[in-house]
N, C-alpha and C positions, 0 to 999 in steps of 0.2 A: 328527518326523512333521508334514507339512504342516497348519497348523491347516483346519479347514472352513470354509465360504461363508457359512451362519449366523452362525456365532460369530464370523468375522472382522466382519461386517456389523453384528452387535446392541453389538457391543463399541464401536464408532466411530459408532452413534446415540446413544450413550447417555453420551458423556462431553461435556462442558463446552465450548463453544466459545467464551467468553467472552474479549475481550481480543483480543491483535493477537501472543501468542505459541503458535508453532507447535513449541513444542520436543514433545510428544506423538510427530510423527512422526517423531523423532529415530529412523533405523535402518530405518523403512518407508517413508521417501520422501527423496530429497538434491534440492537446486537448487543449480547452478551461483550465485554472488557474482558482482557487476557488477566489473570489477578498479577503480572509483574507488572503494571504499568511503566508502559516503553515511555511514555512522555515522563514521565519523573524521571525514571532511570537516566535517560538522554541528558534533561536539561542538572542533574547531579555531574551527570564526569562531564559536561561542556565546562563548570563552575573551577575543572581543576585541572585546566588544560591552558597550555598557549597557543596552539593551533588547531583547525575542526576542520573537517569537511562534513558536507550532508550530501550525500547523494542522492540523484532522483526524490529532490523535494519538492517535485509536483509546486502547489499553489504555496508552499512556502509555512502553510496552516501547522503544520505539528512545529517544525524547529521553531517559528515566532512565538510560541510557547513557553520558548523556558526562558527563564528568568535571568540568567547573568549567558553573556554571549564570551571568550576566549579575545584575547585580542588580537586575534585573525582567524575568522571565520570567512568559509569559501562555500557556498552550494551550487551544485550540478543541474539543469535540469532541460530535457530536449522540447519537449510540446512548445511553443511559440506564444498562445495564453498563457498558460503557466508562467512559462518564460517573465513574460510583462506583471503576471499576478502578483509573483512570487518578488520579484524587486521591489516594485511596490512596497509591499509589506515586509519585507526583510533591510532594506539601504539603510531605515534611519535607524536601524539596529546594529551598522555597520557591518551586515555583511554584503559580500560581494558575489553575484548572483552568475554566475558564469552558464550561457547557451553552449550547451554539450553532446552529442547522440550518446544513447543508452551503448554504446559499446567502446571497449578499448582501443586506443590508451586515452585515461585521464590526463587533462591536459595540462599536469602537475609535474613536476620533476619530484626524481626517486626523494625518500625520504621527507618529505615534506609535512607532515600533519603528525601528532599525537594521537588524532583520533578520527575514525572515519565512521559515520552513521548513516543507516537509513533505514526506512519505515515502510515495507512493502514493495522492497526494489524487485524490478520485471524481473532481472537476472543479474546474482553477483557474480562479478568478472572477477574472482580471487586471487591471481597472480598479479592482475593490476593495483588491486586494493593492498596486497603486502608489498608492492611496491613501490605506495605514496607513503605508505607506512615507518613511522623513525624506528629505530631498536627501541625493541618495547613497549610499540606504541598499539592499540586496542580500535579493532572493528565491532562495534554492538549494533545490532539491527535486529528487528521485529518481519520477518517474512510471512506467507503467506504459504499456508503449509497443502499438504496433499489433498485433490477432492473436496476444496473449499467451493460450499456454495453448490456441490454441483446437483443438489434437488431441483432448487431453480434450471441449472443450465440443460437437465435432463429434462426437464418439462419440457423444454423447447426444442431443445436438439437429437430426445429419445438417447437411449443407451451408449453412455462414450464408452470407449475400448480400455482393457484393463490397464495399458500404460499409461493413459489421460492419467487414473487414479495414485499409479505410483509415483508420477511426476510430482515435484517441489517436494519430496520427503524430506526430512530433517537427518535421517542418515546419510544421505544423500551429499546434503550441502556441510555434513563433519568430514568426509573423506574426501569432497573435493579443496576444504580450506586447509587441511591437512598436508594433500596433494602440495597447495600452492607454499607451503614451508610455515603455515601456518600452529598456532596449537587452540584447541577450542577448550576454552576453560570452564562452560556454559550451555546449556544447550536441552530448552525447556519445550513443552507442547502441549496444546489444550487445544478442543472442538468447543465452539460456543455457540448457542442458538440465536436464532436470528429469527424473526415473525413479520410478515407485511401485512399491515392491517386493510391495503386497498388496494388493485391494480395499476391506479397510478402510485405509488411504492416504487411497485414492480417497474415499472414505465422508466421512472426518472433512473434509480439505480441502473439498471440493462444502459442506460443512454452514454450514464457517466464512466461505468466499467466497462468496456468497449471488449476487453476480451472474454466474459462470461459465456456473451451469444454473439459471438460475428458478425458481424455486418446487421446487427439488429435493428427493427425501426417497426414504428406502430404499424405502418400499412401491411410492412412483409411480415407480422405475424397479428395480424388483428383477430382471426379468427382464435388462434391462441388465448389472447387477451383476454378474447370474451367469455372462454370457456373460466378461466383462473378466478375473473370478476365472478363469476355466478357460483366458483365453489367455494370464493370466501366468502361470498354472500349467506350459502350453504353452510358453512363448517366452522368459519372462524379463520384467523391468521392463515397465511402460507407458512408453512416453518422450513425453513433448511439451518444445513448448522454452517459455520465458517470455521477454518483452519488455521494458526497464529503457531510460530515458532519463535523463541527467544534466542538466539546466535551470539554470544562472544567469544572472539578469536583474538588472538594477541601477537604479535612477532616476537623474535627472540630479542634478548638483550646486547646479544655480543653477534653481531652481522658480520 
């Protein structure tokens, strides 16, 4: 029997969104995987490094992933959950979880790392990041490209404006790492679909991803809700597609 709009709804207000894993909606919602997988990639060059950073590693869930850590490994990350998540799960791996704001300057002296990663960072600060960077040392991160998701974000927030959709382009973030004396050796892009099989789906994701819909919450958009609940009821899955860029940039050798 089809659960109800209520209980799908108070179910998905009411559980935990802490951290940076989604396994909850394992079964009421699938995303399409970028076919580079960033988690192998990631946990391959940490295995041939002596120094790492991860930035903006949220609950800590992708870097705790890979399999051999550097022997010194350092990750970023501001949210204060997170913060406690990510330590948690990252110290007996021997990294060292540093509370940071998402802006410059890293609180690293020049030169410091071989390798700097991250998996869907808000905004990379590219002069900062080539300047934790050794000679020769490599930035790989997975972003979150143009107009991701926003079937979702327009159901709710109606038609965003044409620079909403040109923002996070991947041209974009080549000419600013460029900019910062960088060179991009890499630089790949896929749309992948995405289906929510129930409104609560819908519910928990909007809670967790806080920048999709602003300030969202069951009450200020219930009436919404309810409409969504009766068209997948209707129709089948919600479908929007999501956005994924591959980034790697390198320093020079001779600084």
């Amino acid at each position: 029997m089809p659960r109800r709009f209520d209980e799908l709804v108070a179910e998905a207000d009411s559980v935990s969104v802490d951290g940076w894993d989604f396994s909850w909606l394992d079964g009421r919602a699938t995303e399409q995987r970028p076919s580079w997988g960033y988690q192998r990639l990631m946990g391959e060059r940490l295995a041939t490094v002596d120094a790492a950073l991860d930035i903006q590693t949220g609950g800590g869930e992708v870097l705790a992933g890979a399999p051999t850590m550097p022997p010194v490994m350092a990750a970023t990350e501001s949210w204060p959950p997170n913060v406690a998540k990510a330590t948690a799960l990252l110290r007996p791996r021997g990294v060292v979880v540093v509370a940071d704001e998402d802006e410059p300057p890293l609180p690293f002296a020049d030169g410091t790392f071989d390798l700097v990663t991250s998996r869907h960072p808000v905004k990379a600060w590219w002069s900062d990041i080539a300047r934790v960077l050794r000679p020769g040392g490599t930035y790989l991160s997975q972003h979150v490209g143009p107009a991701s998701v926003f079937e979702l974000c327009e159901y709710f927030l109606g038609p965003l404006p044409a620079e909403n959709h040109r923002a996070r382009h991947p041209d974009d973030a080549r000419a600013d790492a460029q900019a910062a004396g960088l060179e991009v050796v890499d630089l790949r892009a896929e749309s992948l679909r995405m289906e929510f099989f129930d409104v609560g789906a819908v519910t928990y994701f909007l809670r967790k991803v806080i920048w999709m819909v602003p300030g969202f919450t069951v009450e200020r958009y219930r009436d919404r809700l309810r409409e969504m609940h009766e068209q997948i009821e209707r129709e089948g899955p919600f479908v929007a597609h999501s956005t994924r860029f591959l980034i790697e940039a390198r320093t020079s050798v001779l600084q």
